[in-house]
PyMOL Python script that loads the backbone (N, CA, C, O; Angstrom):
from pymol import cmd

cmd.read_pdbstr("""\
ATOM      1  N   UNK A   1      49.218  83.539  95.521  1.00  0.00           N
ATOM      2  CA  UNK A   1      49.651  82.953  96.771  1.00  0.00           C
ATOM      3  C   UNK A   1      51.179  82.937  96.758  1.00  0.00           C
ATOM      4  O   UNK A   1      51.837  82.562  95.788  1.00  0.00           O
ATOM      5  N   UNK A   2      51.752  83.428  98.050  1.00  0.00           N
ATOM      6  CA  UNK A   2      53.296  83.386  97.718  1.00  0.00           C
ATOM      7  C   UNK A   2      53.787  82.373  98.290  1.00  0.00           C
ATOM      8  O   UNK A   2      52.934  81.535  98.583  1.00  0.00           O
ATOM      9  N   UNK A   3      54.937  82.090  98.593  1.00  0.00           N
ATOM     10  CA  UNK A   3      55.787  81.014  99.004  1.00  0.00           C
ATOM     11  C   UNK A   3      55.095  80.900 100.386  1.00  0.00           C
ATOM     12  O   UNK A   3      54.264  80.039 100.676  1.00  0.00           O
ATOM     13  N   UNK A   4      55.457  81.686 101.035  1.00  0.00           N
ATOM     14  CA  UNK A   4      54.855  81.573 103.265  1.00  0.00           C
ATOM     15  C   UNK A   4      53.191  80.762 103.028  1.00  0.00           C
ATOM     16  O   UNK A   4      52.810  79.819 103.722  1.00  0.00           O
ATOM     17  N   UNK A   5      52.550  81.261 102.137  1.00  0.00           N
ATOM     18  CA  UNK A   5      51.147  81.174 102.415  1.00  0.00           C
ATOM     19  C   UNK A   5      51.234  79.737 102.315  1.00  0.00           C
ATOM     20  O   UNK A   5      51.069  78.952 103.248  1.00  0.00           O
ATOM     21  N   UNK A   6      51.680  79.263 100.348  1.00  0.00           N
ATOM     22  CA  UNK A   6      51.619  78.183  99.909  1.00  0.00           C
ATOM     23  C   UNK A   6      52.367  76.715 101.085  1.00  0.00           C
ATOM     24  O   UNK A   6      51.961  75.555 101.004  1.00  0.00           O
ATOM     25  N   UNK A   7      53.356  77.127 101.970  1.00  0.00           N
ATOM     26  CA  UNK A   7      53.917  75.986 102.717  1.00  0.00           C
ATOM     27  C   UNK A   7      53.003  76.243 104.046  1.00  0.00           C
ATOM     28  O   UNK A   7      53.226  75.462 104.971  1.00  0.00           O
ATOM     29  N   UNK A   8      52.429  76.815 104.167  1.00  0.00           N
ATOM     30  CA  UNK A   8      51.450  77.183 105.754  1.00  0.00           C
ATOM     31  C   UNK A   8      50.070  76.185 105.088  1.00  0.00           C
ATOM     32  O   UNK A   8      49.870  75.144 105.715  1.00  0.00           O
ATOM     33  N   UNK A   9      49.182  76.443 103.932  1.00  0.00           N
ATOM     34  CA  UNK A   9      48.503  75.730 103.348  1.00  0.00           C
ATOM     35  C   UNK A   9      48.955  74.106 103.294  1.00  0.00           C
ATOM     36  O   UNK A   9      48.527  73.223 104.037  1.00  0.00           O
ATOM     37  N   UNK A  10      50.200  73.922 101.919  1.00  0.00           N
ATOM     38  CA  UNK A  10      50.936  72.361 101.892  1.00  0.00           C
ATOM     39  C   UNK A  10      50.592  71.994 103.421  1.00  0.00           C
ATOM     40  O   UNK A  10      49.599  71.269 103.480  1.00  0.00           O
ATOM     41  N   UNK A  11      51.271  72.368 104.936  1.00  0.00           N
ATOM     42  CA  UNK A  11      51.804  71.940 106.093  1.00  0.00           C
ATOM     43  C   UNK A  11      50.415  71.578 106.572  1.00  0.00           C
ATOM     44  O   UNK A  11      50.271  70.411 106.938  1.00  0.00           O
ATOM     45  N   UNK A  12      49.142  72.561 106.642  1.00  0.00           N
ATOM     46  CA  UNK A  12      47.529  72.052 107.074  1.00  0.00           C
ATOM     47  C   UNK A  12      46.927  71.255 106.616  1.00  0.00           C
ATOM     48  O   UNK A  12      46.034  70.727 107.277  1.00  0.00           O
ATOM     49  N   UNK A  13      47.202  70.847 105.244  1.00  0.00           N
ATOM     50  CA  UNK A  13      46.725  69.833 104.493  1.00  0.00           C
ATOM     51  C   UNK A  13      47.113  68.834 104.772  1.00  0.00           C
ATOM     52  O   UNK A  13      46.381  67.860 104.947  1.00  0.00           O
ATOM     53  N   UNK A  14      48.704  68.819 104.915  1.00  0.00           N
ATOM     54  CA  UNK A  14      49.425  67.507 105.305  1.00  0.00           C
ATOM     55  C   UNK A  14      48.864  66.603 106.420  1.00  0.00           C
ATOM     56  O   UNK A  14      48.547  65.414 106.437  1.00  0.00           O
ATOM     57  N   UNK A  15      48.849  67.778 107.532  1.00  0.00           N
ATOM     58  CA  UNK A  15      47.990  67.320 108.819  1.00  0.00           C
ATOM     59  C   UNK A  15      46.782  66.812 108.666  1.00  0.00           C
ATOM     60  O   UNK A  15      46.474  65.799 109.293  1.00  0.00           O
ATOM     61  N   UNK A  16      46.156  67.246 108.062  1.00  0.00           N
ATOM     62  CA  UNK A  16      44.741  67.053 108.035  1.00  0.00           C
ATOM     63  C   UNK A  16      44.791  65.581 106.727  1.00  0.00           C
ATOM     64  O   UNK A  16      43.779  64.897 106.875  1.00  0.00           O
ATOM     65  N   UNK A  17      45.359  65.246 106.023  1.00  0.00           N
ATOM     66  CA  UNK A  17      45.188  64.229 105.859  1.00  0.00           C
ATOM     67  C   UNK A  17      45.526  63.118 106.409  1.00  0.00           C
ATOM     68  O   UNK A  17      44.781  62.139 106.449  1.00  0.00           O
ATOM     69  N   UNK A  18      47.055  63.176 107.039  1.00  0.00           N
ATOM     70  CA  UNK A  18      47.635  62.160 107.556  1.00  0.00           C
ATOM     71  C   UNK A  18      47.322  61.811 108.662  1.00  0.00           C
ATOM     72  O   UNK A  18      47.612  60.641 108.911  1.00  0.00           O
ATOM     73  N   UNK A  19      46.751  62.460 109.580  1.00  0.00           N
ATOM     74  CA  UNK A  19      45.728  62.095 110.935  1.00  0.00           C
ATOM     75  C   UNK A  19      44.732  60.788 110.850  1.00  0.00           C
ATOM     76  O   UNK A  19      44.780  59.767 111.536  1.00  0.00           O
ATOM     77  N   UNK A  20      43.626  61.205 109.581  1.00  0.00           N
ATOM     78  CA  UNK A  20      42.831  60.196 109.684  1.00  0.00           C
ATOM     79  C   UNK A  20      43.997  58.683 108.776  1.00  0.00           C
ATOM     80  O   UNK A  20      43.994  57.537 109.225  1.00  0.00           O
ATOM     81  N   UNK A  21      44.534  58.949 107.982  1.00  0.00           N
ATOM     82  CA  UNK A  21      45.094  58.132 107.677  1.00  0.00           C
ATOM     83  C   UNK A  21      45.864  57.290 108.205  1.00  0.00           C
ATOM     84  O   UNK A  21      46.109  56.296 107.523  1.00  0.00           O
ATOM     85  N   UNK A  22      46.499  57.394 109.578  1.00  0.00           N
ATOM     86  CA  UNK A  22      47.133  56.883 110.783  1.00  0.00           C
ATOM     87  C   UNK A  22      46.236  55.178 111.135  1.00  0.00           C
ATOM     88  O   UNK A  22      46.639  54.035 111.352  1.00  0.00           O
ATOM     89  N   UNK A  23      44.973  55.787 111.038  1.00  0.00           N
ATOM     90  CA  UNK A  23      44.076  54.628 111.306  1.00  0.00           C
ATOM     91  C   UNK A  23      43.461  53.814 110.497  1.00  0.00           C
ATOM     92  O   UNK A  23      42.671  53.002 110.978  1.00  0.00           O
ATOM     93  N   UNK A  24      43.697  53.860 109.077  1.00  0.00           N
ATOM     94  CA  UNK A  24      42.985  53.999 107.979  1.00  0.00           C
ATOM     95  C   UNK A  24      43.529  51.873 107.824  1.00  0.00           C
ATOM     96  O   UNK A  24      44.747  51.695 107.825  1.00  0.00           O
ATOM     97  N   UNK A  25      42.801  50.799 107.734  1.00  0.00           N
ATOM     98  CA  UNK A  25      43.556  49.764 106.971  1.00  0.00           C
ATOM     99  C   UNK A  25      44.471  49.224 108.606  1.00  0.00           C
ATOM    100  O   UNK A  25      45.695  49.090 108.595  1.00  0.00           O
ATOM    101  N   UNK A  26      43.943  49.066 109.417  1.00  0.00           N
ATOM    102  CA  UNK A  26      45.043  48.661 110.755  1.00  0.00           C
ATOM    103  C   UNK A  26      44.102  47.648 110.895  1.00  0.00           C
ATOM    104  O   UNK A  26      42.935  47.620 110.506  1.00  0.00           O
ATOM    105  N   UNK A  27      45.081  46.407 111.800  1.00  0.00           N
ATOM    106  CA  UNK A  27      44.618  45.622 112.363  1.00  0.00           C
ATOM    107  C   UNK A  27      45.083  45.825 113.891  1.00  0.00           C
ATOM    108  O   UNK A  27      46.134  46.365 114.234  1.00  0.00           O
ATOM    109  N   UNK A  28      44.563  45.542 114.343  1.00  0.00           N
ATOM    110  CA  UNK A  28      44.713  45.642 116.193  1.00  0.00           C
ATOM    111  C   UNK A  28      45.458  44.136 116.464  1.00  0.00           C
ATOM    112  O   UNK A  28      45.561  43.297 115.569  1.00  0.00           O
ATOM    113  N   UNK A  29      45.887  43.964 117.645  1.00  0.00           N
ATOM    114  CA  UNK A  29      46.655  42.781 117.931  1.00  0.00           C
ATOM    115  C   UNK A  29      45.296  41.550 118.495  1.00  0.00           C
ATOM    116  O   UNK A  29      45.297  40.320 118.542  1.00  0.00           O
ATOM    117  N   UNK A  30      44.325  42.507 118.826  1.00  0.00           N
ATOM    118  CA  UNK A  30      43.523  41.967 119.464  1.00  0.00           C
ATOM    119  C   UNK A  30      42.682  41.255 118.759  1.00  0.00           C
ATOM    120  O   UNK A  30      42.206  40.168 119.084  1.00  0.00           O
ATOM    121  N   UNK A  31      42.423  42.055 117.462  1.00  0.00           N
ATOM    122  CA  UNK A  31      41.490  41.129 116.173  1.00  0.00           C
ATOM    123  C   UNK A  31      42.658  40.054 115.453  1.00  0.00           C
ATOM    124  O   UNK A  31      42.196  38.960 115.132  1.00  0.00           O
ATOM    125  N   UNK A  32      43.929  40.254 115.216  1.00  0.00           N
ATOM    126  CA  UNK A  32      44.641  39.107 114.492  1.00  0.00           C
ATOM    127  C   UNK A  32      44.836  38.023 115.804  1.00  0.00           C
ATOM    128  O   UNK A  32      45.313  36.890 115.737  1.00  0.00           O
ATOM    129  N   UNK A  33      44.283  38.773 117.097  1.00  0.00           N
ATOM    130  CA  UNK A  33      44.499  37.040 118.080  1.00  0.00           C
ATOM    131  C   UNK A  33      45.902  36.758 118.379  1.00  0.00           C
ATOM    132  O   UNK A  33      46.210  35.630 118.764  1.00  0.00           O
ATOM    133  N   UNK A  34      47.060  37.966 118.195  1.00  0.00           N
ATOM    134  CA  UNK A  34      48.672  37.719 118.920  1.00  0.00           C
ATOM    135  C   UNK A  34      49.235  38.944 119.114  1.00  0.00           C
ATOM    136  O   UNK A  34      49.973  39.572 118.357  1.00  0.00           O
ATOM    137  N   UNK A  35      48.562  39.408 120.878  1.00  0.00           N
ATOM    138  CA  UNK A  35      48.867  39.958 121.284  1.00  0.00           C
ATOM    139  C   UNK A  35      50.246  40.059 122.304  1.00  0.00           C
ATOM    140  O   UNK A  35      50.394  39.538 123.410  1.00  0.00           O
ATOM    141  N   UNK A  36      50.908  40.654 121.766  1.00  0.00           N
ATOM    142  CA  UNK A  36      52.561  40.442 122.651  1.00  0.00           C
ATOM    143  C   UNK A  36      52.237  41.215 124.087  1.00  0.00           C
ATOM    144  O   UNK A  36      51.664  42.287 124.282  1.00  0.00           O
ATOM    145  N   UNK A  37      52.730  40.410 124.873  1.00  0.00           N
ATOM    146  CA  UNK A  37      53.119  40.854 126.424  1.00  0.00           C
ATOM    147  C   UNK A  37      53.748  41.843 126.514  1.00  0.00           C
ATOM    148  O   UNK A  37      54.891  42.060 126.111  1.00  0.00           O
ATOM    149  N   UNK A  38      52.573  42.953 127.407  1.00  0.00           N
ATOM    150  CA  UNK A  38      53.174  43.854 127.483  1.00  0.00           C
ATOM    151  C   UNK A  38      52.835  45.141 126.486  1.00  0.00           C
ATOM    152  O   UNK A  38      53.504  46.159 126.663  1.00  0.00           O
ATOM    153  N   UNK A  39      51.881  45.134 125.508  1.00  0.00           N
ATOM    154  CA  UNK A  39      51.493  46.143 124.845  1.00  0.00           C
ATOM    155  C   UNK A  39      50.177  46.140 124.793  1.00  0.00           C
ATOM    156  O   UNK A  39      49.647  45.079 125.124  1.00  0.00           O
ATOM    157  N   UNK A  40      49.296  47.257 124.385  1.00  0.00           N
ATOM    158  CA  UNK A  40      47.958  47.569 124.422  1.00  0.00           C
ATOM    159  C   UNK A  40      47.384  46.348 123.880  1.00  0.00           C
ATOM    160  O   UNK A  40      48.309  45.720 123.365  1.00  0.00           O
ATOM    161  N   UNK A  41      46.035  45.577 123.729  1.00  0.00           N
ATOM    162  CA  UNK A  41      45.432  45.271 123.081  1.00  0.00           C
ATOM    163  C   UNK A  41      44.944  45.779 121.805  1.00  0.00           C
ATOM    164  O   UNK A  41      44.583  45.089 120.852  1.00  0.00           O
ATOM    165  N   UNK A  42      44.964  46.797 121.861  1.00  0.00           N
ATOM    166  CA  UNK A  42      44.270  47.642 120.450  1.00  0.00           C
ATOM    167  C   UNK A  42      45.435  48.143 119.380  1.00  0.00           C
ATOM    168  O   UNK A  42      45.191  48.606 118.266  1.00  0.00           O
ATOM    169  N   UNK A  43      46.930  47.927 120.030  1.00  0.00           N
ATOM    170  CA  UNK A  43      47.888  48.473 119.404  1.00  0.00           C
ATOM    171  C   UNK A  43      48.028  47.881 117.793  1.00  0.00           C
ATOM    172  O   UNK A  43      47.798  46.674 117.735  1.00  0.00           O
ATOM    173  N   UNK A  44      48.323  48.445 116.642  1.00  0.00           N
ATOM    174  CA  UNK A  44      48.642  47.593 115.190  1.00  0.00           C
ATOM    175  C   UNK A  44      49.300  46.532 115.048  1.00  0.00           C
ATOM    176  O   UNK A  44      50.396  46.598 115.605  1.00  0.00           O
ATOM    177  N   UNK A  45      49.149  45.835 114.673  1.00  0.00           N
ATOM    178  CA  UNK A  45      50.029  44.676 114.319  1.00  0.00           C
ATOM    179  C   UNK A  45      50.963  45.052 113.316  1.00  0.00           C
ATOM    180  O   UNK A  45      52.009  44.405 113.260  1.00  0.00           O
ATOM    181  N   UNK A  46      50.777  45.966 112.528  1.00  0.00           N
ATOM    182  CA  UNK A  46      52.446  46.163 111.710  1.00  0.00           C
ATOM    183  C   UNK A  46      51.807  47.631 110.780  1.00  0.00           C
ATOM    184  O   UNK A  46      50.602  47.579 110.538  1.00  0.00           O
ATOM    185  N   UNK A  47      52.381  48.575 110.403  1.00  0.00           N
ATOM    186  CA  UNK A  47      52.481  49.605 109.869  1.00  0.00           C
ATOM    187  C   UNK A  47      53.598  50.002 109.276  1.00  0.00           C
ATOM    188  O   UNK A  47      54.799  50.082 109.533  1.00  0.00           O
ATOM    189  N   UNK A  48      52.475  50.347 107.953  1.00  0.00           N
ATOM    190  CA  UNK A  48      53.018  50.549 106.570  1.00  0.00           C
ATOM    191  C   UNK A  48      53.669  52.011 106.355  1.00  0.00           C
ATOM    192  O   UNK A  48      53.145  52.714 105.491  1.00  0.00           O
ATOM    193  N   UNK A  49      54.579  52.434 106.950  1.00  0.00           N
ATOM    194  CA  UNK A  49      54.739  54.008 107.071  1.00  0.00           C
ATOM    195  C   UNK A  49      55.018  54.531 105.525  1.00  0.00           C
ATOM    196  O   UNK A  49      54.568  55.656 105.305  1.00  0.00           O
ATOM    197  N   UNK A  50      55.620  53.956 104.546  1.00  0.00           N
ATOM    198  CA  UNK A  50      55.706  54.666 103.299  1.00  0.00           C
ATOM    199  C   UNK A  50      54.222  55.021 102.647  1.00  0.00           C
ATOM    200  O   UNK A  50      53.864  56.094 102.162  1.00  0.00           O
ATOM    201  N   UNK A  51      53.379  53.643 102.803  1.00  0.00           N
ATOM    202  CA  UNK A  51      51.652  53.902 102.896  1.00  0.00           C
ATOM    203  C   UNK A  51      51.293  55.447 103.186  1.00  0.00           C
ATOM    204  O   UNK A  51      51.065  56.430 102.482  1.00  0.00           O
ATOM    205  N   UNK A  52      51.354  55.173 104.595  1.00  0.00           N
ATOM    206  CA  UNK A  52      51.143  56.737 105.325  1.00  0.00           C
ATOM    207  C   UNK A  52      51.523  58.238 105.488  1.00  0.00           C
ATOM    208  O   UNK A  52      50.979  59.240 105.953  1.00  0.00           O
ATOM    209  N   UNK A  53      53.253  57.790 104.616  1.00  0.00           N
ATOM    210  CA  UNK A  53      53.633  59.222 104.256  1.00  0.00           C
ATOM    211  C   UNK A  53      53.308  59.845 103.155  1.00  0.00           C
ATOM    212  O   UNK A  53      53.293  61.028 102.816  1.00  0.00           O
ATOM    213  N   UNK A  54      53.023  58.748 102.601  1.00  0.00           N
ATOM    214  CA  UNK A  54      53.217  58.736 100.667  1.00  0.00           C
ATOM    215  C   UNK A  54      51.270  59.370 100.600  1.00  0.00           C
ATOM    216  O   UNK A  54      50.825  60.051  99.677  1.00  0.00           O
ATOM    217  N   UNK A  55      50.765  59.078 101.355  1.00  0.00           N
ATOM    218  CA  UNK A  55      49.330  59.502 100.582  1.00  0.00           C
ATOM    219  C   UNK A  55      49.179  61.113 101.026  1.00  0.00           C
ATOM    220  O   UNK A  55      48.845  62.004 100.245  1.00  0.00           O
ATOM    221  N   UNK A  56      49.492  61.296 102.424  1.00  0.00           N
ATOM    222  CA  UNK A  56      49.166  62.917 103.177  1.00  0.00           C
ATOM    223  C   UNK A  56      50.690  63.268 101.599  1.00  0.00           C
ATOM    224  O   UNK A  56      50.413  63.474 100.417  1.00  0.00           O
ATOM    225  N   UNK A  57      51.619  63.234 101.988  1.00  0.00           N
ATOM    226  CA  UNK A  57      52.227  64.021 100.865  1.00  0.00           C
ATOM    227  C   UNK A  57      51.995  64.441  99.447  1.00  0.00           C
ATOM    228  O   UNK A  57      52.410  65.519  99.021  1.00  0.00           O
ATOM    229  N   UNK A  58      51.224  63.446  98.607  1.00  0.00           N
ATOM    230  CA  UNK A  58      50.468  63.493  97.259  1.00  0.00           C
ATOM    231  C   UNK A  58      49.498  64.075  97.401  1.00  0.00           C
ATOM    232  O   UNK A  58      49.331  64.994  96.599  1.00  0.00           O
ATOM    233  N   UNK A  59      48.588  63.883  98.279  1.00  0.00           N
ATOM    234  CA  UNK A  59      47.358  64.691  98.333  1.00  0.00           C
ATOM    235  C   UNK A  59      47.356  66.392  98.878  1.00  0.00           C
ATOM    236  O   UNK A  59      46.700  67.313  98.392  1.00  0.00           O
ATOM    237  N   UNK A  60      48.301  66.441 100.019  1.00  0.00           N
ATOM    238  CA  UNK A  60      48.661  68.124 100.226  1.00  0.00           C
ATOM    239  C   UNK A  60      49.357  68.873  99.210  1.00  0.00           C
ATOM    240  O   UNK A  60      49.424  70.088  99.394  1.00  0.00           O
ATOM    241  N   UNK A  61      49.933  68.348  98.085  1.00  0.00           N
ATOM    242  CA  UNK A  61      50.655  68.813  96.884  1.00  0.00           C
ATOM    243  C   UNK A  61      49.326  69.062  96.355  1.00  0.00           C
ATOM    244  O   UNK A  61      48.822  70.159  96.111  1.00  0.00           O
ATOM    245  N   UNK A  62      48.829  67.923  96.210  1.00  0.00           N
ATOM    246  CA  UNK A  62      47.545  68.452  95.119  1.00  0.00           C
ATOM    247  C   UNK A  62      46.639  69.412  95.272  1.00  0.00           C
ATOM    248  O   UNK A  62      46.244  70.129  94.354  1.00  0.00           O
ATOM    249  N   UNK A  63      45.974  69.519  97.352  1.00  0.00           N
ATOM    250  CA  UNK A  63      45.199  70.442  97.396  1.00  0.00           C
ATOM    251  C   UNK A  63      45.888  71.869  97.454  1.00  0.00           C
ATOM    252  O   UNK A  63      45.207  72.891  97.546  1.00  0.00           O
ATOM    253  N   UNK A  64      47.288  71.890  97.395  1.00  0.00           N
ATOM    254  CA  UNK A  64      47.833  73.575  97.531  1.00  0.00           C
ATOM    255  C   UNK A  64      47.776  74.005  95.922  1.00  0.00           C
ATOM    256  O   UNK A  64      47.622  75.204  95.689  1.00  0.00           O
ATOM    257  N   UNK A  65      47.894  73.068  94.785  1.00  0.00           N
ATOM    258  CA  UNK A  65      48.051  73.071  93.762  1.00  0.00           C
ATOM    259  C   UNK A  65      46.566  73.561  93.423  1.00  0.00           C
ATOM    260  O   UNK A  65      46.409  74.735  93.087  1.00  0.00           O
ATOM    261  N   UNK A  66      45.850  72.993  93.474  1.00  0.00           N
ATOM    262  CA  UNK A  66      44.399  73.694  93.703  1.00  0.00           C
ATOM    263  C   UNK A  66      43.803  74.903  94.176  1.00  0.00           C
ATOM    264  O   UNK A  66      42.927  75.578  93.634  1.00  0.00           O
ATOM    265  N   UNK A  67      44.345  75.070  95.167  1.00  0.00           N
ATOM    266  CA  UNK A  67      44.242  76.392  95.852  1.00  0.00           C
ATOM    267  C   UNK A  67      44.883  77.771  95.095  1.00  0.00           C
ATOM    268  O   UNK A  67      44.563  78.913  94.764  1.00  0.00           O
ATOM    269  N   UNK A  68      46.262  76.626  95.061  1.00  0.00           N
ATOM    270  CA  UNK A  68      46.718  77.877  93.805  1.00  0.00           C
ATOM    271  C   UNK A  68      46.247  78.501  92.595  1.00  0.00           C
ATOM    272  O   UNK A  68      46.283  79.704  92.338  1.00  0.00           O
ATOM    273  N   UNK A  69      45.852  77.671  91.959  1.00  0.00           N
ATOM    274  CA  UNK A  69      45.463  77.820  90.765  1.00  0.00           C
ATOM    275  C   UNK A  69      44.015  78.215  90.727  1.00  0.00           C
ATOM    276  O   UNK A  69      43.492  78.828  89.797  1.00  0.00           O
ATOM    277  N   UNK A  70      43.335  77.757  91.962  1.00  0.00           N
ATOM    278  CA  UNK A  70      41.681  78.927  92.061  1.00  0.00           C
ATOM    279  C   UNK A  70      41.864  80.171  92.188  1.00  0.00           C
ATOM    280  O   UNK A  70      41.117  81.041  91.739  1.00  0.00           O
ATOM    281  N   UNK A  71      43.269  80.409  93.052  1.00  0.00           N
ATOM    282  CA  UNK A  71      43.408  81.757  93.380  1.00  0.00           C
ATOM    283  C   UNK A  71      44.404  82.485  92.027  1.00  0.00           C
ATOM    284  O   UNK A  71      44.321  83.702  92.197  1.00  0.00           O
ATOM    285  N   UNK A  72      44.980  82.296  91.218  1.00  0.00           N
ATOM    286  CA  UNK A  72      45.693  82.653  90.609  1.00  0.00           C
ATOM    287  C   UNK A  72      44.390  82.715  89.416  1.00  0.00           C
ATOM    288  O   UNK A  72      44.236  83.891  89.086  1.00  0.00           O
ATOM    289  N   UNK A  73      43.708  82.063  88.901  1.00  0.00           N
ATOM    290  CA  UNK A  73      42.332  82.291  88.079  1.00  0.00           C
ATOM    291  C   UNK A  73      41.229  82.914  88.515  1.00  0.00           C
ATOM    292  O   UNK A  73      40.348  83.168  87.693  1.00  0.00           O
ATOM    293  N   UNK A  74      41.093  83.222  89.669  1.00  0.00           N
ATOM    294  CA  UNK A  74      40.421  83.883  90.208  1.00  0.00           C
ATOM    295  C   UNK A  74      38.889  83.388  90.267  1.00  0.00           C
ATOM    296  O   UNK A  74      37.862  84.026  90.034  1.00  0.00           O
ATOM    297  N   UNK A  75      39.020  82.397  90.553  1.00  0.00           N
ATOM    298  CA  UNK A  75      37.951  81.933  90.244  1.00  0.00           C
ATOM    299  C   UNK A  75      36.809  81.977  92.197  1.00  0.00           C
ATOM    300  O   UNK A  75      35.672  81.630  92.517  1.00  0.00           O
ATOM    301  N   UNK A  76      37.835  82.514  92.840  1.00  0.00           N
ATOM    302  CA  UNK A  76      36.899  82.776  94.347  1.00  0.00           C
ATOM    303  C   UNK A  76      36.800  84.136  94.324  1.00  0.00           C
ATOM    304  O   UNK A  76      36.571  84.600  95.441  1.00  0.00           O
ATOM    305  N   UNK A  77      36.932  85.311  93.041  1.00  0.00           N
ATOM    306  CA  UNK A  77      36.675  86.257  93.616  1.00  0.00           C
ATOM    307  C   UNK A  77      34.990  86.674  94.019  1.00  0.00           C
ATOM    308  O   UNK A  77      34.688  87.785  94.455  1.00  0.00           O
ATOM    309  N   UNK A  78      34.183  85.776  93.827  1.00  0.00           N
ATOM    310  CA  UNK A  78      32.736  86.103  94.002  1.00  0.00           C
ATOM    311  C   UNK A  78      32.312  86.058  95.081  1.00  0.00           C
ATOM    312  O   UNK A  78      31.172  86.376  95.417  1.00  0.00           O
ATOM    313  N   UNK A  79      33.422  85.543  95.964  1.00  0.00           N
ATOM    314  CA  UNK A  79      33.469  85.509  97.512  1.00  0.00           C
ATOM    315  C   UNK A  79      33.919  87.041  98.473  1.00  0.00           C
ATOM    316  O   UNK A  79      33.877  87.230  99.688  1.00  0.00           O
ATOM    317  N   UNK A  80      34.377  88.037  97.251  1.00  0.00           N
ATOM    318  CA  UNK A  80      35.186  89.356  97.885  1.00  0.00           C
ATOM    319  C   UNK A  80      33.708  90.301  97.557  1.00  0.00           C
ATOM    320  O   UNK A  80      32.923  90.267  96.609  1.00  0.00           O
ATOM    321  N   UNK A  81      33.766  91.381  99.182  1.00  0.00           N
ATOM    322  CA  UNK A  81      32.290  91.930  98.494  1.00  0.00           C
ATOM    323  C   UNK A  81      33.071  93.160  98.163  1.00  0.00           C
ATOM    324  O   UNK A  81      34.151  93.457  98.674  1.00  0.00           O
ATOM    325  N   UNK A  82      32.273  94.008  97.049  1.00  0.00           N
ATOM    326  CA  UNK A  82      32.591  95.164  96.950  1.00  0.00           C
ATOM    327  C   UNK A  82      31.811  95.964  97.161  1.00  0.00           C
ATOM    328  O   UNK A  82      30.623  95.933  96.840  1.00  0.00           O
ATOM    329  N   UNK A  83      32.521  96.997  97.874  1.00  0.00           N
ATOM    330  CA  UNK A  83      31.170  98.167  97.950  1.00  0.00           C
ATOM    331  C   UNK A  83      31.279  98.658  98.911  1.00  0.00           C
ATOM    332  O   UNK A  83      30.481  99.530  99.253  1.00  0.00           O
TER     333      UNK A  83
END
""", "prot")
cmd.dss("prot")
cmd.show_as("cartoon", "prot")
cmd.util.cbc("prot")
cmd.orient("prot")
C-alpha cells in the first residue's frame, strides 16, 4: 500500500468512526432538565471534543495499520482469482 492509498484508507476510517462517535455518551438538555432558551431540546449538554477526536484518530491509525500489514503479508491473496 503506498502513501495516496494508505491516507485515502486512514481519512475513511476516520469518518467512519467518528460519526457514530459524535453521539456516543451525550446527554440531551432535555433529559438533564436545563434546557437554555432558544436551543433544540435534544441538543448536548456539554461535549467532550478531545474524547471525540482522540478515539476516530487511534482507531483509524490502527485499522490502516492493519490493512497494511494484511496486505504487505499477504495474507488476502486468497481473495485474487487466478486463471
Amino acid at each position: 500500500m503506498g502513501v495516496f492509498e494508505a491516507i485515502v484508507v486512514y481519512t475513511g476510517a476516520w469518518w467512519l468512526i467518528f460519526l457514530p462517535t459524535l453521539s456516543a455518551g451525550q446527554t440531551s438538555q432535555r433529559d438533564a432538565g436545563d434546557v437554555v432558551p432558544g436551543t433544540e431540546g435534544g441538543a448536548p449538554t456539554q461535549v467532550s471534543w478531545l474524547v471525540k477526536l482522540l478515539i476516530p484518530t487511534i482507531g483509524a491509525a490502527f485499522a490502516t495499520f492493519l490493512l497494511g500489514l494484511a496486505l504487505h503479508m499477504r495474507w488476502l491473496d486468497f481473495m485474487i482469482s487466478r486463471g
